[in-house]
C-alpha positions as CSV (number, residue, x, y, z in Angstrom):
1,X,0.0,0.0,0.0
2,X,3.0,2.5,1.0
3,X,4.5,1.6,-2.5
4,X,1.3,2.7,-4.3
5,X,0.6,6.0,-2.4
6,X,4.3,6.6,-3.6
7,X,3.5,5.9,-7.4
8,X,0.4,7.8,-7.3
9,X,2.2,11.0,-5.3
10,X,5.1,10.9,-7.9
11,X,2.8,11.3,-10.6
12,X,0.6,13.6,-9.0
13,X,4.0,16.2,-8.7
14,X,5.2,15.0,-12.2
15,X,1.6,16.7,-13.7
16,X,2.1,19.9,-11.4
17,X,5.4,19.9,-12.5
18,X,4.6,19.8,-16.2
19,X,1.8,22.5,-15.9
20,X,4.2,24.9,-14.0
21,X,7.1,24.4,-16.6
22,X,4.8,24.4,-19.3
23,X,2.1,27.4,-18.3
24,X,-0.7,25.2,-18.5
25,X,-3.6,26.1,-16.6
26,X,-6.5,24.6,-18.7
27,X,-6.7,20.5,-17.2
28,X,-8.0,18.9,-20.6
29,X,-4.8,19.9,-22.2
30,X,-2.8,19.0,-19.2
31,X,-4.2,15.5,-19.2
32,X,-3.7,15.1,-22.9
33,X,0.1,15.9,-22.6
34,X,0.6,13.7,-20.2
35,X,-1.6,10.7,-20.7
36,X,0.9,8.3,-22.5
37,X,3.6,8.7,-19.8
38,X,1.2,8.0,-16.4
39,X,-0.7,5.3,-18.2
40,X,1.9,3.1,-18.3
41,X,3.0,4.1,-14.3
42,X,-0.6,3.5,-13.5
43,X,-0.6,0.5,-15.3
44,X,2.5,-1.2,-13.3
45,X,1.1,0.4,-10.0
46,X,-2.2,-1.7,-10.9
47,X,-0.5,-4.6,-11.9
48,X,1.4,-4.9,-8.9
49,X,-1.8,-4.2,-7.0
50,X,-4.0,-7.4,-8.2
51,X,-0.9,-9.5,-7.9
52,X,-0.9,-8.8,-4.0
53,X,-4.4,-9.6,-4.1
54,X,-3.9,-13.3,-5.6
């Protein structure tokens, strides 16, 4: 559980991050510049999730 609040706080400051650096205020195009690159994170995260369920 500790490693997924990690993963999902990482990404959280990676999109503030890109919206600062990049001036983006408006969240649509926020979330479309950075879809591909937490998809897969959020993939892995969800992956190792229902493996600890098993």
């Amino acid at each position: 559980m500790g490693q997924t609040l990690q993963e999902h706080t990482d990404c959280f400051y990676a999109l503030m991050r890109l919206g600062f650096m990049q001036r983006l205020s408006n969240g649509v195009e926020l979330h479309s510049r950075a879809l591909i690159p937490c998809v897969f994170a959020i993939r892995v995260c969800l992956l190792n999730w229902c493996v600890l369920l098993v």
